[in-house]
C-alpha positions as CSV (number, residue, x, y, z in Angstrom):
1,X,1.4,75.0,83.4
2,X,3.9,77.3,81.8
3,X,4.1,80.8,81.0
4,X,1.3,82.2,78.3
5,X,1.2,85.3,76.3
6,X,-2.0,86.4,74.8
7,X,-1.3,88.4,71.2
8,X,-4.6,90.9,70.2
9,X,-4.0,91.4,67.0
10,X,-2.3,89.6,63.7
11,X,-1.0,93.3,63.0
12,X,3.3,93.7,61.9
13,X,3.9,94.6,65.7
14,X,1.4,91.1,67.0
15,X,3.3,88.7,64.5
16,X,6.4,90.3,64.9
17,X,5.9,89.3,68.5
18,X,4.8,86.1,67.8
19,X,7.8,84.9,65.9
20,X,10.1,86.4,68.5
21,X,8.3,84.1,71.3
22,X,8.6,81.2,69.3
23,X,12.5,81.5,69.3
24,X,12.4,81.0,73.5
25,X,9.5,78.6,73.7
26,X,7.2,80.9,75.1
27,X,3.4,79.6,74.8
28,X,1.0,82.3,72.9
29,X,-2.4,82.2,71.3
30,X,-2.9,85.5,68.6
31,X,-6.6,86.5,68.2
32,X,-7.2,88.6,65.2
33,X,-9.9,90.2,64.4
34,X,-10.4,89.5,60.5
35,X,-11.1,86.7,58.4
36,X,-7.8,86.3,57.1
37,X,-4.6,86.9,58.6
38,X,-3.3,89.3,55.8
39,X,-6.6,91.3,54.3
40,X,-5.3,94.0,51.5
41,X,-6.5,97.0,52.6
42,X,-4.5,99.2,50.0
43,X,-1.9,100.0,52.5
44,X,1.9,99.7,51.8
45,X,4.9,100.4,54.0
46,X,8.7,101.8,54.8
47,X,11.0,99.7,56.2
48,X,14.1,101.4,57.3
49,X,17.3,99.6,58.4
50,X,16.9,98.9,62.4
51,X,13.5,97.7,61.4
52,X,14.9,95.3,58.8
53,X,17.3,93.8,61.3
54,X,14.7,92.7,63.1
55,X,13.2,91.2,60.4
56,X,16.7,89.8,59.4
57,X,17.0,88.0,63.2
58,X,13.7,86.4,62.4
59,X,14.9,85.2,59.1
60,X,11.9,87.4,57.3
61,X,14.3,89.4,55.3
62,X,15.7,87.7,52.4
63,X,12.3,86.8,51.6
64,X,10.8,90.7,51.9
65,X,13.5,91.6,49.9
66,X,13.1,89.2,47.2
67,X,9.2,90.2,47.1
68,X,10.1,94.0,46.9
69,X,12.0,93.6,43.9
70,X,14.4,96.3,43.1
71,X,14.5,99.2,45.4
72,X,17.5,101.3,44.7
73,X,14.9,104.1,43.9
74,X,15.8,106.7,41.9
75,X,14.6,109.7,43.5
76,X,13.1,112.8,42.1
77,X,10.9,116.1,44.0
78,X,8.6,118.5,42.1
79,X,9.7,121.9,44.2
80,X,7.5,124.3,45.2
81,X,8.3,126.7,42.7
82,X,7.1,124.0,39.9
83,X,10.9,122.7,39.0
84,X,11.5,119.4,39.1
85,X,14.6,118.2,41.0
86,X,17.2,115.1,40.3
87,X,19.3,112.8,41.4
88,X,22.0,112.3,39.3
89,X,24.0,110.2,41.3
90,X,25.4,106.8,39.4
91,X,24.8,105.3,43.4
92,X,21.2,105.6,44.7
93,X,20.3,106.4,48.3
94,X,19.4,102.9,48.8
95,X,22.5,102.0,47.6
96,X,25.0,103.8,50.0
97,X,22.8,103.2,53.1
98,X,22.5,99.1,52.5
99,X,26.7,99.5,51.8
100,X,26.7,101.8,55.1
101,X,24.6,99.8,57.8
102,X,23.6,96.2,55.4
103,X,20.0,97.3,54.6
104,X,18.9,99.6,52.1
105,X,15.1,101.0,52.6
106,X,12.0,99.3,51.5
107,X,8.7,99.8,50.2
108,X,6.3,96.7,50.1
109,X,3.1,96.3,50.9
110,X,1.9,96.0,54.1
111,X,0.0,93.0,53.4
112,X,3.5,90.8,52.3
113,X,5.3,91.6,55.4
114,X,2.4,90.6,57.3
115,X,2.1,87.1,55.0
116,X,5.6,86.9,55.9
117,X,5.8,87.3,59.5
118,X,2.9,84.3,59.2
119,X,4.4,82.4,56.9
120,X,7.7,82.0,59.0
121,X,5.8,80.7,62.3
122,X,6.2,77.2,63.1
123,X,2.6,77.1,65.5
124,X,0.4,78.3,63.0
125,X,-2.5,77.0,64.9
126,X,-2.2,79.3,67.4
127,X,-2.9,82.3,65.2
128,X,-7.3,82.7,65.2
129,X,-8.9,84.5,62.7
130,X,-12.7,85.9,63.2
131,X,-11.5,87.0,67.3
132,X,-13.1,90.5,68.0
133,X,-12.3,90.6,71.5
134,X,-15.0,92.6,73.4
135,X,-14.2,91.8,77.3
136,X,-10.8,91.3,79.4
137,X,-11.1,90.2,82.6
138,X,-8.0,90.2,85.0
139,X,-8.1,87.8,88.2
140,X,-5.7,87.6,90.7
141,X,-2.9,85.2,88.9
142,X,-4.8,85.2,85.3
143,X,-6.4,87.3,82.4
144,X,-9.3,86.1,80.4
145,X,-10.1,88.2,77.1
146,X,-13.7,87.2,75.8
147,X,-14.5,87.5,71.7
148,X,-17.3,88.3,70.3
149,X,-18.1,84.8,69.4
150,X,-18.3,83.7,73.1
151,X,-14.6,82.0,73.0
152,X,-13.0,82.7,76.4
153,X,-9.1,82.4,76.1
154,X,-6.5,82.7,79.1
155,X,-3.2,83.2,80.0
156,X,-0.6,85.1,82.2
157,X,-0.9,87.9,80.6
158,X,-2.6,90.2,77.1
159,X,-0.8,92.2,74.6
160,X,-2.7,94.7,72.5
161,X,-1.3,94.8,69.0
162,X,-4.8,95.5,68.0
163,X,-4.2,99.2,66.4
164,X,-4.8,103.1,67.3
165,X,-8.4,102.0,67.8
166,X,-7.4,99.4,70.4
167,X,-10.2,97.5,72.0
168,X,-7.5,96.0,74.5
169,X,-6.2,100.0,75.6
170,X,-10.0,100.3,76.2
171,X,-10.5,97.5,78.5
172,X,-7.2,97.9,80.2
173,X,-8.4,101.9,80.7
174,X,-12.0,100.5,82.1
175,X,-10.6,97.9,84.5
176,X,-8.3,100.7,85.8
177,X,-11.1,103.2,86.5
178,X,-12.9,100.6,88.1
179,X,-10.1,99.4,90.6
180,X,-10.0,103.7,90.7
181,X,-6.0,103.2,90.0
182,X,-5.5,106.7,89.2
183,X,-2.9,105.9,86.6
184,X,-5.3,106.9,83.5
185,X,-7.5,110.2,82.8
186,X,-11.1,109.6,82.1
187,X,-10.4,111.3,79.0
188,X,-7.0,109.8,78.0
189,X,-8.1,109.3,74.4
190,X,-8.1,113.1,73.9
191,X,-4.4,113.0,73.8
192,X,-5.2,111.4,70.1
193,X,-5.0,114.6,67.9
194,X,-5.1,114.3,64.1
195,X,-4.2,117.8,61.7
196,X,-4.5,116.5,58.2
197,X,-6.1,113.6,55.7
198,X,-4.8,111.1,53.2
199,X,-5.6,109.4,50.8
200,X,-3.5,106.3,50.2
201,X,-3.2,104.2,47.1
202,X,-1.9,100.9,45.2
203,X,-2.3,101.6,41.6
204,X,-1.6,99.8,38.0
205,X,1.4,101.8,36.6
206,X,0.4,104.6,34.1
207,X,2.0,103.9,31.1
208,X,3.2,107.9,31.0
209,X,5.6,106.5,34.0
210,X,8.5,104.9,33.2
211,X,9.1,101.2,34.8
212,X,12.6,102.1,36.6
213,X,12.8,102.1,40.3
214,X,11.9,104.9,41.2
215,X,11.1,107.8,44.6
216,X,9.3,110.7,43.4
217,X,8.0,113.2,45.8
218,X,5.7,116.5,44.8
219,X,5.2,119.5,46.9
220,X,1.8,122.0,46.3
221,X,0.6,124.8,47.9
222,X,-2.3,123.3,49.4
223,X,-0.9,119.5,50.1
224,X,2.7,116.8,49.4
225,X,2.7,113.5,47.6
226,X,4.8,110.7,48.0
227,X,4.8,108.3,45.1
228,X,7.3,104.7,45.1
229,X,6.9,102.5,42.0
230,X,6.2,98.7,43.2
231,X,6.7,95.5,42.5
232,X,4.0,94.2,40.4
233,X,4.3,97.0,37.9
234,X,2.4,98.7,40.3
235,X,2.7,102.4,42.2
236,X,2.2,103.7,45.8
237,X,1.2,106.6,46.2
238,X,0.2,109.2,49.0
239,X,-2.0,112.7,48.6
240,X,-1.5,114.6,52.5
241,X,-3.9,117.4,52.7
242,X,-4.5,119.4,55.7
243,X,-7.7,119.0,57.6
244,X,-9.3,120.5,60.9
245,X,-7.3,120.2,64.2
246,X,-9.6,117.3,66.0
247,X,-8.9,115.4,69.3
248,X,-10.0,111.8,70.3
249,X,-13.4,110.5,69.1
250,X,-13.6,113.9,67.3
251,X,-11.4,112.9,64.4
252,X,-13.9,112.1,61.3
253,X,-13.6,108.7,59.1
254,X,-14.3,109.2,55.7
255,X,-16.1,107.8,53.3
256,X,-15.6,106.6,49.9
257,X,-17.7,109.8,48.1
258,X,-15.6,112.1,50.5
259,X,-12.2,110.5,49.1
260,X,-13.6,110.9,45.9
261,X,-14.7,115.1,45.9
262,X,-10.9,115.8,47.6
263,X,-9.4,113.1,44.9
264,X,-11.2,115.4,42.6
265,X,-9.7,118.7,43.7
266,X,-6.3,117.3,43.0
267,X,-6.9,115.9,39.5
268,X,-4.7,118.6,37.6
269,X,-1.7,118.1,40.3
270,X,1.2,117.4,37.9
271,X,3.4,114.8,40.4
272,X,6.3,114.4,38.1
273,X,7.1,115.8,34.3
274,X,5.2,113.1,32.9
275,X,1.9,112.3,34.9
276,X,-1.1,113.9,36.8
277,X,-2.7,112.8,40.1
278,X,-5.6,111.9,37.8
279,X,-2.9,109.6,36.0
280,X,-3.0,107.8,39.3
281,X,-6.3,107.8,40.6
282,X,-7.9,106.9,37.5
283,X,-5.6,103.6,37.5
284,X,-5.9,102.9,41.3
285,X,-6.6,99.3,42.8
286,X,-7.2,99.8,46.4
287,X,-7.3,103.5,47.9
288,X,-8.3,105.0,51.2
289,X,-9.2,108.5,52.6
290,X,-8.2,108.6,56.3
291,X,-7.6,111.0,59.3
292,X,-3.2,110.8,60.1
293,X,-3.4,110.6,63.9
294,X,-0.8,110.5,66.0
295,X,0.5,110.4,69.7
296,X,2.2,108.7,72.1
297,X,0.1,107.5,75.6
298,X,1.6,108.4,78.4
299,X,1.0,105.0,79.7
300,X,1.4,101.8,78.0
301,X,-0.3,99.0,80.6
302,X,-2.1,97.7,83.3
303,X,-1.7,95.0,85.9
304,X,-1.3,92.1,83.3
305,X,-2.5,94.4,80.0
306,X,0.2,95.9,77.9
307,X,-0.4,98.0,74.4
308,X,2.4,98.1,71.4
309,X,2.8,99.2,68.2
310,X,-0.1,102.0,67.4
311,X,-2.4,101.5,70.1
312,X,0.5,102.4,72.3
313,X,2.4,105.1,69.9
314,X,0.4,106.2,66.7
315,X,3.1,107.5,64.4
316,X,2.2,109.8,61.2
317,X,2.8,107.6,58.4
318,X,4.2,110.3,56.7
319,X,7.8,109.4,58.7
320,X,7.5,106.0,57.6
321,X,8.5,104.8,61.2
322,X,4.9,103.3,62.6
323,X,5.9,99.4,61.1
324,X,9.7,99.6,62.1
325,X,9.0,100.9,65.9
326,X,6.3,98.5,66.2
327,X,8.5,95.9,65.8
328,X,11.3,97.5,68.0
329,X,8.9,97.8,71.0
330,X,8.0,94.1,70.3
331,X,11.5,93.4,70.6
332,X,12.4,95.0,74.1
333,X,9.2,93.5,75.7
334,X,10.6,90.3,74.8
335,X,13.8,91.2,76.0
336,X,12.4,92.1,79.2
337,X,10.2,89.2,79.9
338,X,12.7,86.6,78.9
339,X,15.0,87.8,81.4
340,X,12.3,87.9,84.1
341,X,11.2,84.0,83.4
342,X,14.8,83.1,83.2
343,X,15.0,84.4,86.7
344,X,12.3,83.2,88.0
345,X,12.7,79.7,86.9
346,X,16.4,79.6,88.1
347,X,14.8,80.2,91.3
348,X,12.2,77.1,91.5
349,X,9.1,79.7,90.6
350,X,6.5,78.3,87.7
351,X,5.6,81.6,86.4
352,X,5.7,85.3,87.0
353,X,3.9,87.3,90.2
354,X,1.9,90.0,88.9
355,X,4.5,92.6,90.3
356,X,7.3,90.8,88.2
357,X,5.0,91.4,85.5
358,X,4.3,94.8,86.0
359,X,8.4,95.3,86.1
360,X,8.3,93.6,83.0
361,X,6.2,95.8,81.3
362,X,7.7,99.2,83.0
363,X,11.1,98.7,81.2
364,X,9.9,98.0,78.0
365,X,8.1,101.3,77.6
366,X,11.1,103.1,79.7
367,X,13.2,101.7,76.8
368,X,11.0,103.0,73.9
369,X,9.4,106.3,75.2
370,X,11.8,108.8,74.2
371,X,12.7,106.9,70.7
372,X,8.8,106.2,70.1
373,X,8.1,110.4,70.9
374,X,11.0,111.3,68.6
375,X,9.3,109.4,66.2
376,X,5.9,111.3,67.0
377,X,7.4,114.5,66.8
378,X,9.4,114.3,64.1
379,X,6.0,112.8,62.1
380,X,3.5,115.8,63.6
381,X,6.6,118.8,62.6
382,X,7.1,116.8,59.3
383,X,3.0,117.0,58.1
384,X,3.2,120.9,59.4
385,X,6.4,121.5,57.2
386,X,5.3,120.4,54.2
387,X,1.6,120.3,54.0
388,X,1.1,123.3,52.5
389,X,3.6,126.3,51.0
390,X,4.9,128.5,54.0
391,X,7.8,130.7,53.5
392,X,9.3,128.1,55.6
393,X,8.6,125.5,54.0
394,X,9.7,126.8,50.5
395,X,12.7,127.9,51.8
396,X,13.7,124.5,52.8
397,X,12.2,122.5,49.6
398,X,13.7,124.4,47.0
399,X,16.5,125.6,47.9
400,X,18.1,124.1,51.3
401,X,17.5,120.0,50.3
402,X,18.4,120.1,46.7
403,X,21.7,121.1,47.9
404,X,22.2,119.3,51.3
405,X,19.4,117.1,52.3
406,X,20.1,113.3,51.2
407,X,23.3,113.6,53.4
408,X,21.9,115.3,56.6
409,X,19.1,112.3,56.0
410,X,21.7,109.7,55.7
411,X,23.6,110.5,58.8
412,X,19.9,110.3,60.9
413,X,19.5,106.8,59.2
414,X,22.7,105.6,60.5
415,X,22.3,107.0,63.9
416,X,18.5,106.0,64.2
417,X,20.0,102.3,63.2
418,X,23.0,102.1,65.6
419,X,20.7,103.0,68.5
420,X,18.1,101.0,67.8
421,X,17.3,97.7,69.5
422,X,17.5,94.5,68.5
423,X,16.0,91.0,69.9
424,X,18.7,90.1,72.4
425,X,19.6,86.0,72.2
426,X,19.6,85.9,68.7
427,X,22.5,86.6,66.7
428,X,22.7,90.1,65.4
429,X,22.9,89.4,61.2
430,X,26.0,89.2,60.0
431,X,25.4,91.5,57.3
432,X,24.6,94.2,59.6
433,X,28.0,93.8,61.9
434,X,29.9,93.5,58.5
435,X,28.8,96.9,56.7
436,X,29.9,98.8,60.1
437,X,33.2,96.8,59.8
438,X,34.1,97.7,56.9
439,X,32.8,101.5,57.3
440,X,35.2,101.5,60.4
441,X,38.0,99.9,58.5
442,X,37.7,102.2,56.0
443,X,37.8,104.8,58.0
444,X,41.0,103.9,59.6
445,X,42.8,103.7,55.9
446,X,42.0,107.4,55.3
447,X,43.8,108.4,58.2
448,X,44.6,112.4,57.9
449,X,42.2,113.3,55.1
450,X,39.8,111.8,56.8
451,X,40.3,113.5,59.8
452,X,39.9,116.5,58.3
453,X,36.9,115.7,56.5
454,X,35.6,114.6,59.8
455,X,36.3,118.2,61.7
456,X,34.8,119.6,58.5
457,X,31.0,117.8,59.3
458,X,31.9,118.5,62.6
459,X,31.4,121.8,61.4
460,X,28.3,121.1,59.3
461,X,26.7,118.9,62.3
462,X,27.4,122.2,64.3
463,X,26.0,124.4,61.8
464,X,22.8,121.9,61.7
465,X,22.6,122.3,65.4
466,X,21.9,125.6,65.1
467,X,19.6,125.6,62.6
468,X,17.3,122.9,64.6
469,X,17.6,125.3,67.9
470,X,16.6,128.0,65.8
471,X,13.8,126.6,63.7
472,X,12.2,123.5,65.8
473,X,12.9,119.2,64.1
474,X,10.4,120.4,61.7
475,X,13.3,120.5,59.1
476,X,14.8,117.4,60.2
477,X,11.4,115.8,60.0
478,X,11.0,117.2,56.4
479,X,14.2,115.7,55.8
480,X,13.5,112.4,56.7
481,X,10.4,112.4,55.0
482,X,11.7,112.4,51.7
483,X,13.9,109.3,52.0
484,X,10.2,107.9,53.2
């Protein structure tokens, strides 16, 4: 009986996975807790370029695109002071980064990269809908996870892609308190800390907005917006407001008539020249009040249990990086394990020993610790930047970005992208390799211009150095944020 995967969850980072074991012939069955595989829960989301070539390797892209229309987004900020800021620019942001590293960022919704992921599996059957899973169970060779339904499935080992509120992390934490591992706290879900609300939006257009592509973000003194138009003649939108500091099973869910009284205080907000919050709202189609947690667990599995994606690091949305490193830790856990059955089948053995395993699982959260906390951090110093006016924070909105922001971001995209992992035995996309080819190419044709242009952002990336000593990521956090 060959090697078999069990997938908690028919979330971005459990498909994701999916598709990636269907490229090696590894056996899985995916256990999802809804009805259908890709409900619409109002929720839309940033892809960014290392997260895109993933998608790319598992031929999702193309088709993404296409269904996100046009996304060189024009960009525009409401400042603190009230004055509305512009990109004049004949080339968008979009624009340079997709000529820079082959992918420019997009907005969809959440739901259509989901559909997508589904959509491009060739086992179908294996993906269950209606799976709550309430019980794991780990024997000495096997794992059992139990639904709700009474539907026992096993395999060699389980993979929580199940979400910050992981019933998987739970069962993996119980079993380990129970064997008295000592590898978990009994209060490991305090690390979960949450310091502001949002409400979060799909809405008809308002016909006061124009229909270009455009980015429009709006800072107040008392909370930030983000606001993408969408295919569909649609908008997304995001109100963050700062809420009590709350830890673990502390941090409040809302309900609709609480959305509605803070929707309420924010009715006169004018988010760009033309249109109010109340513009929005009043056109909305899905919308959700919700606590922004975030953190990363200091440990990621069990025996044969391992977490990804937000039930092993819960990213603030407001970095737009929660989809793109779900998919990236998908990607290195695949890496890993492929490796480890290679080897062990090259040496006569049917499937993994639960050490192996454990290995396994070790390296792929050695590989994406540091990059899933830099995340983390640059999410939580982002929200405390700009979720309300500090000296601080005007000082960097109105005066410091307008001026020297969309390039500081652009280098941190590039970077973020040429460190970032990929799925290893599949071909990295062609379009990716050939928009650093020709960056390098071009840089070679400049030749002593370029090198001094080159000691001259030498000198700015020094002079940023400083500033980040100085004054914490928050600023590099607010940066990023704005191309979010």
């Amino acid at each position: 009986m060959g090697f078999k995967v069990i997938i908690v969850g028919g979330s971005i980072s459990g498909l994701s996975l999916a598709n990636m074991l269907e490229r090696f012939g590894i056996d899985y069955v995916l256990l999802e807790g809804h009805s259908v595989i890709a409900p619409q829960l109002g929720a839309s989301i940033g892809l960014l370029p290392a997260g895109l070539r993933i998608l790319d390797q598992l031929g999702c892209y193309e088709t993404i695109r296409d269904l996100a229309g046009n996304t060189y987004y024009t960009a525009s900020m409401r400042l603190f002071s009230g004055k509305i800021w512009k990109d004049t620019q004949p080339v968008t942001f979009s624009e340079k980064l997709e000529e820079r590293v082959g992918y420019p960022q997009i907005f969809v919704d959440r739901k259509t990269v989901i559909q997508v992921l589904f959509d491009k599996l060739q086992h179908k059957d294996r993906v269950l809908t209606d799976k709550r899973v309430n019980l794991v169970e780990l024997d000495q060779d096997r794992v059992n996870v139990h639904t709700k339904d009474g539907s026992v499935y096993t395999g060699d080992i389980v993979v929580g892609a199940d979400g910050v509120h992981s019933a998987v992390r739970g069962e993996m934490w119980r079993i380990a308190q129970e064997e008295k591992s000592g590898h978990f706290k009994p209060d490991e879900i305090s690390g979960l800390q949450c310091e502001s609300r949002c409400i979060f939006g799909i809405s008809k257009r308002p016909d006061c907005l124009p229909a270009s592509p455009a980015q429009m973000n709006a800072f107040f003194m008392n909370g930030n917006y983000m606001i993408l138009t969408a295919p569909g003649d649609r908008l997304y939108w995001f109100l963050f407001t700062e809420a009590e500091r709350t830890r673990g099973g502390d941090i409040p869910r809302y309900t609709k008539e609480e959305e509605r009284e803070l929707a309420e205080l924010h009715f006169c907000d004018r988010v760009t020249e033309t249109m109010t919050f109340k513009d929005m709202y009043d056109n909305r189609l899905q919308t959700t009040l919700a606590s922004m947690e975030d953190h990363v667990f200091r440990r990621w599995h069990y025996r044969r249990i391992i977490t990804i994606g937000d039930a092993a690091h819960k990213v603030h949305p407001i970095s737009a990086q929660g989809g793109n490193g779900a998919m990236e830790t998908a990607a290195v856990l695949v890496n890993a394990l492929r490796r480890e059955l290679e080897r062990t089948h090259s040496e006569g053995h049917v499937s993994l020993a639960e050490a192996d395993i454990e290995a396994v699982f070790a390296e792929a959260q050695e590989k994406r610790f540091g990059r899933a906390e830099g995340a983390v951090s640059q999410g939580r110093h982002t929200n405390s930047a700009s979720i309300k006016e500090t000296l601080f924070s005007k000082v960097f909105v109105d005066y410091f970005f307008p001026r020297y922001g969309q390039s500081l971001i652009f280098s941190l995209i590039v970077k973020n992208t040429a460190s970032g992992p990929v799925v290893e035995g599949i071909p990295v996309p062609p379009r990716y390799e050939a928009a650093v080819a020709r960056h390098e190419a071009t840089q070679k044709s400049k030749g002593p211009s370029w090198t001094l242009w080159s000691m001259l952002t030498l000198g700015a990336g020094l002079f940023t150095a400083v500033c980040y000593s100085a004054l914490g990521p928050a600023w590099l956090g607010l940066s990023l944020a704005w191309t979010q």
